[in-house]
C-alpha positions, 0 to 999 in steps of 0.5 A: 500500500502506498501513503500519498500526501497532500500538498498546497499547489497554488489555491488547490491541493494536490497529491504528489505521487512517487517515482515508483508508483507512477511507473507501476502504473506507467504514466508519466508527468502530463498523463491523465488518470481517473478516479472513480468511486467503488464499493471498495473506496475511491480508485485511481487509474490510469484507464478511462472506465468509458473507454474501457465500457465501450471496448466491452461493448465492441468485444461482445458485438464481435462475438455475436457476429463472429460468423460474420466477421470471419467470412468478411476476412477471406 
């Protein structure tokens, strides 16, 4: 588990994220990350959870019409 502080930055507060942590997460200073709020607590991610819904709805698309899609490809 990692510990973020908060800090003065400007008229705002900011947490600043250590090194390590941004490279686990492989982003970079410029980056966006999301914070949405779970079950478990409030969660940051480097993903966009919209992009990431949208992708499910491609994949089962994709699957339904896998048929489809395969005869398209020759």
């Amino acid at each position: 588990m990692d510990v973020l502080k908060l800090t003065q930055v400007g008229n705002s507060v900011g947490v600043i994220l250590p090194r390590d942590l941004l490279r686990r997460m492989n982003v970079d200073k410029g980056d966006q990350v999301f914070v949405t709020q779970s079950p478990a607590g409030w969660v940051l991610t480097p993903y966009d959870p919209t992009v990431a819904e949208q992708v499910e709805a491609g994949r089962k698309f994709m699957k339904q019409y896998r048929d489809t899609f395969r005869e398209l490809a020759k």
